[in-house]
ZALO-460798 format. One line per field, with one value per residue (C-alpha): chain; residue number from 1; x, y, z; residue in three letters. Coordinates in Angstrom, 1 decimal, padded with zeros to 4 digits. Layout:
// residues N
ch <- A / ... $
i <- NUM / ... $
px <- X / ... $
py <- Y / ... $
pz <- Z / ... $
aa <- Ala / ... $
***
This chain:
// residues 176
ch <- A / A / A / A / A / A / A / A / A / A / A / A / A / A / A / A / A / A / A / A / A / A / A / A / A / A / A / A / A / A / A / A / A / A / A / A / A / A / A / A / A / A / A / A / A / A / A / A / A / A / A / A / A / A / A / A / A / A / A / A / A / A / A / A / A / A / A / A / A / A / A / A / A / A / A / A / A / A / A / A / A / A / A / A / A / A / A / A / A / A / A / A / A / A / A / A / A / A / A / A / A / A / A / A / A / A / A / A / A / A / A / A / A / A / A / A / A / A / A / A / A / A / A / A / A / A / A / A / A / A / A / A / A / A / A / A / A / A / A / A / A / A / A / A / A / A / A / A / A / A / A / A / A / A / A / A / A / A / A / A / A / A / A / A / A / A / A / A / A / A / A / A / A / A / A / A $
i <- 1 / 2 / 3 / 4 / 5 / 6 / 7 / 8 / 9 / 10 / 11 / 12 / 13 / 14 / 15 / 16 / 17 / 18 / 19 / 20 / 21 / 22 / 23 / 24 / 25 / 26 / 27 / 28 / 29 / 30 / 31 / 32 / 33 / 34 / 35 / 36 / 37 / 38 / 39 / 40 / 41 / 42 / 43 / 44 / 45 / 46 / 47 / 48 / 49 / 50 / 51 / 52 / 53 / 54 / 55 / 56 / 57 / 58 / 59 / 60 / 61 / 62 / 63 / 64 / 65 / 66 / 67 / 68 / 69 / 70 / 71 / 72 / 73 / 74 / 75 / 76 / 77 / 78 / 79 / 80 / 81 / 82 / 83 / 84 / 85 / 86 / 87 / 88 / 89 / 90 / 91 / 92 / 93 / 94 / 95 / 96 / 97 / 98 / 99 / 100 / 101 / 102 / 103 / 104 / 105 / 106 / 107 / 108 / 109 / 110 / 111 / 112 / 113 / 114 / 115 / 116 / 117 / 118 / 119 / 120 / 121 / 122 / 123 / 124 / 125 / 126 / 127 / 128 / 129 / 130 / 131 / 132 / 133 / 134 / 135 / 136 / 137 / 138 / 139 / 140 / 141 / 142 / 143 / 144 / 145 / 146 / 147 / 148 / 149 / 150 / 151 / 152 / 153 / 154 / 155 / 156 / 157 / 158 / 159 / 160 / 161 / 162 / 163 / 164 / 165 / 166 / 167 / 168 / 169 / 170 / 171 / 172 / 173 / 174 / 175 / 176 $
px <- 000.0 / 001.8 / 002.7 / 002.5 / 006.1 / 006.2 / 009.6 / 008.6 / 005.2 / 007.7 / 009.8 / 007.5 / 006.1 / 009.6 / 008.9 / 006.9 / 008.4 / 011.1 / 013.1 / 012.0 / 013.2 / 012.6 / 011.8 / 008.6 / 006.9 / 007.9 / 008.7 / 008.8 / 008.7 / 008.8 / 006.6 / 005.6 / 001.7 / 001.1 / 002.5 / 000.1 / -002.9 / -000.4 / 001.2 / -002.0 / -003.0 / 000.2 / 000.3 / -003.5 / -003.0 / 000.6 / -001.3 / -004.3 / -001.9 / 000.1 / -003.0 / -005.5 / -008.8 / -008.0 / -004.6 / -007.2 / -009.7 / -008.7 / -007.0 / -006.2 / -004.3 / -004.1 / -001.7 / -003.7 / -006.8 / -006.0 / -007.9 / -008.2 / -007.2 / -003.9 / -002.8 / -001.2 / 002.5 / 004.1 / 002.6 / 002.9 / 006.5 / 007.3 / 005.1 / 007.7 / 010.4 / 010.0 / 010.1 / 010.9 / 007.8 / 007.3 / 006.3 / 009.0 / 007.8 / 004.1 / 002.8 / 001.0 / -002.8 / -004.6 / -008.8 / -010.5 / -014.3 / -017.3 / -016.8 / -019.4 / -019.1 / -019.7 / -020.6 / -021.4 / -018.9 / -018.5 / -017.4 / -014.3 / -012.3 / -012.9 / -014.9 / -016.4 / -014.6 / -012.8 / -014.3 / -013.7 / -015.3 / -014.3 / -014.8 / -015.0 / -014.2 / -013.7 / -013.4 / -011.2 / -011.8 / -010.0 / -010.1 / -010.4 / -010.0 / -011.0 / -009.5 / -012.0 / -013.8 / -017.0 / -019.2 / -018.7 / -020.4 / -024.2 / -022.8 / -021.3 / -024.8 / -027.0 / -025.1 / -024.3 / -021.3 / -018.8 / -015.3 / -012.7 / -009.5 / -006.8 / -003.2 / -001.9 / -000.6 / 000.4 / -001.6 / -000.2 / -002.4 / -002.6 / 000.4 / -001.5 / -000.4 / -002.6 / -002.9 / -005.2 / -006.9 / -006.4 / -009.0 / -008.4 / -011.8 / -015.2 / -017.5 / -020.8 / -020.2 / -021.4 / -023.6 / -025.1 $
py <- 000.0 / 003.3 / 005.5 / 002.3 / 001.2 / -002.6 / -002.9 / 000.5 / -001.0 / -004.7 / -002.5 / -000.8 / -004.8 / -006.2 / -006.9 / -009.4 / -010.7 / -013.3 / -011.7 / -010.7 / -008.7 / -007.1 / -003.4 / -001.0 / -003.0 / -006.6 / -008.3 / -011.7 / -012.5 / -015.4 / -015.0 / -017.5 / -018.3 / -016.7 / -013.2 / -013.4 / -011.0 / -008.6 / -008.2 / -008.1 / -005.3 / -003.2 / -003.7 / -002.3 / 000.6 / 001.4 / 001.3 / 003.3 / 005.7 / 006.0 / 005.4 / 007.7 / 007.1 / 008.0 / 005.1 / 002.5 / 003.1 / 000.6 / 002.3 / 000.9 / 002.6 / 001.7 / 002.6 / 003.9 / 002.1 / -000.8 / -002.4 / -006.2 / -006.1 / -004.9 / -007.7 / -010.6 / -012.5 / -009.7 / -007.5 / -010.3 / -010.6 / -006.7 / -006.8 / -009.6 / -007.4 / -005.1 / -007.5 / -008.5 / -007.5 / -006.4 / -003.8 / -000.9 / -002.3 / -003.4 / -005.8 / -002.5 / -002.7 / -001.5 / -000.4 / -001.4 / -000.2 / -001.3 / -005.2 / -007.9 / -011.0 / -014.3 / -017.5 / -018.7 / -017.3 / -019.5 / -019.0 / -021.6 / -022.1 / -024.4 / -021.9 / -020.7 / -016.8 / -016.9 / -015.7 / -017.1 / -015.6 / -015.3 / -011.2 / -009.9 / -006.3 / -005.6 / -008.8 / -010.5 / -012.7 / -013.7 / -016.1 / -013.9 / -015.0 / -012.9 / -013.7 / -013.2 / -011.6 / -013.5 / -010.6 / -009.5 / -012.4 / -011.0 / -008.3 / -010.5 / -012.1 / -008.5 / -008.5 / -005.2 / -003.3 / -003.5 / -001.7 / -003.9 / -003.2 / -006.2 / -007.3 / -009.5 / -013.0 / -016.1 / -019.0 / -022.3 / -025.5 / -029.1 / -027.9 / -025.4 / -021.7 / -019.2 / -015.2 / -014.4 / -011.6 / -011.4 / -009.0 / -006.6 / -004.5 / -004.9 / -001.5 / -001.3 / 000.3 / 004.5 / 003.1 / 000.2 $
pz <- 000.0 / -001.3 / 001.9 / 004.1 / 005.2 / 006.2 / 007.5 / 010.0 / 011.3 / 011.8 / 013.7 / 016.0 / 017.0 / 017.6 / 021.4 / 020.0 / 017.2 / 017.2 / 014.0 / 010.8 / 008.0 / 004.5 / 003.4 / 003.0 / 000.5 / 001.3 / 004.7 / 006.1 / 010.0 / 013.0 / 016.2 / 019.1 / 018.9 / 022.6 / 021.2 / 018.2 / 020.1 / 021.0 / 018.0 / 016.1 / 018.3 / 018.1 / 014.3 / 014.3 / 016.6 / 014.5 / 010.8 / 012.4 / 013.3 / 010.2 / 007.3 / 006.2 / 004.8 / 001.1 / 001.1 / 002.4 / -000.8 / -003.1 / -006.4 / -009.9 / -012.3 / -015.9 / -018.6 / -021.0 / -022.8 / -026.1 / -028.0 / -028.3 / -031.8 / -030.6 / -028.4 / -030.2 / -029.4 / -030.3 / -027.6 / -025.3 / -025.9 / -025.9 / -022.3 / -021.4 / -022.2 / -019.6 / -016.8 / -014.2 / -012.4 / -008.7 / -006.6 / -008.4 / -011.8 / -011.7 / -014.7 / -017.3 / -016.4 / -019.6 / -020.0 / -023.0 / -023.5 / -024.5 / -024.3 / -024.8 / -023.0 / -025.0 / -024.3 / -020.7 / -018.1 / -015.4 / -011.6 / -011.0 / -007.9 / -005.2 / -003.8 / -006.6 / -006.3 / -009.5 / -012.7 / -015.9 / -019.2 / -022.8 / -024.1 / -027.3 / -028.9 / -032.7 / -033.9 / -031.4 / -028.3 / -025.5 / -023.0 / -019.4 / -015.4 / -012.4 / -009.5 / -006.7 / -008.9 / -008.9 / -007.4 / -011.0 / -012.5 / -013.1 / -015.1 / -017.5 / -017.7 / -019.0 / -022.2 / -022.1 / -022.9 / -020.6 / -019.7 / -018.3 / -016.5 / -017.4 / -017.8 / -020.2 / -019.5 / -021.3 / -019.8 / -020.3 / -019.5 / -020.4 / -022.9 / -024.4 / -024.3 / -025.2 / -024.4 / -021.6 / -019.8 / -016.4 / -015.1 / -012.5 / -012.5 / -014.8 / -014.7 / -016.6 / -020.2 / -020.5 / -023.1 / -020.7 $
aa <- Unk / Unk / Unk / Unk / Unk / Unk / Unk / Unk / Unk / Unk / Unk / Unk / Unk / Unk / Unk / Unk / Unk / Unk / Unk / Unk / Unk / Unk / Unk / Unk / Unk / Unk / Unk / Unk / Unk / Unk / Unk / Unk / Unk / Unk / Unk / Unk / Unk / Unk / Unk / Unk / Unk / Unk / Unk / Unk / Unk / Unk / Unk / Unk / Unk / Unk / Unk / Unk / Unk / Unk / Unk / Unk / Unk / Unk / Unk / Unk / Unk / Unk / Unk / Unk / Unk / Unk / Unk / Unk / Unk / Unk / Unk / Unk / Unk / Unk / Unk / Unk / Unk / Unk / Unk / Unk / Unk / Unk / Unk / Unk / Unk / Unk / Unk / Unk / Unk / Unk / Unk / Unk / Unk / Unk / Unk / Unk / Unk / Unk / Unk / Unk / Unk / Unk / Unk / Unk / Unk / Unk / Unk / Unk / Unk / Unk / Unk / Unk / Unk / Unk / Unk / Unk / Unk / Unk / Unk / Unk / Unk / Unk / Unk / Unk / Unk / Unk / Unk / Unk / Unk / Unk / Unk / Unk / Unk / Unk / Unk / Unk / Unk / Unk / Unk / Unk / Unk / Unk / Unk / Unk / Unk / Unk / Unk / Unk / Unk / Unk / Unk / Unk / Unk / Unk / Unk / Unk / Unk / Unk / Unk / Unk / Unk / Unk / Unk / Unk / Unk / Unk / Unk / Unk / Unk / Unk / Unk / Unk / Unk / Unk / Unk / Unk $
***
């Protein structure tokens, strides 16, 4: 979470921790089980004190909008060109507009909180997931125009390898 150092809040609950160690974005940690309450509670009390209300609303920011027409290996392996990914160099999130779902999108997981979808814009499809994204599901069923916020992945499975969408957010079209 952007203004929310990890490695600080670990430092302020070291009383109850047995060691741990990382940086602000990115920290591991050891604790007894009986400390577990009372680090919980200092952790709280420490983010409370350091968070506002406008870093806990959750944010996505794209690139810049594409169309499906665009992405092909190509793209895929110019994306893969600017890896390695993490928390300095996030994966590019893209928006694409006015999206109709096809076919019969499906909720997948064990418990049923992923969604899975194919979506089409100007003459191409693509295979989609949603991780716990399932709250999403009825609007895939209206058959309405749709913008979606995604990254694109390679998805490899049973030997196949195909390009994917992997969703990040699904808003109702201005046209819906």
């Amino acid at each position: 979470m952007a203004g929310f150092d990890l490695y600080e809040a670990l430092t302020q609950c070291r009383q109850q921790l047995l060691g741990f160690g990382g940086h602000a974005v990115a920290a591991g940690l050891s604790i007894m089980r009986d400390n577990l309450p009372a680090f919980n509670n200092g952790f709280l009390e420490w983010a409370d004190k350091k968070l506002t209300i406008e870093q806990l609303q959750p944010r996505l920011t794209a690139e810049g909008e594409c169309s499906l027409s665009l992405i092909d290996r190509r793209f895929l392996r110019f994306l893969d060109s600017l890896a390695p990914f993490g928390p300095g160099n996030r994966r590019p999130v893209f928006v694409t507009r006015n999206v109709q779902s096809i076919g019969s999108p499906r909720l997948v997981g064990d418990a049923a909180n992923h969604l899975k979808c194919q979506l089409f814009h100007n003459g191409t499809a693509f295979d989609a997931i949603g991780f716990d994204m399932a709250d999403h599901y009825e609007k895939l069923l209206l058959n309405k125009p749709l913008d979606i916020a995604y990254v694109v992945e390679e998805n490899e499975w049973q030997g196949n390898r195909k390009i994917q969408l992997q969703l990040k957010d699904i808003k109702m079209g201005d046209s819906a």
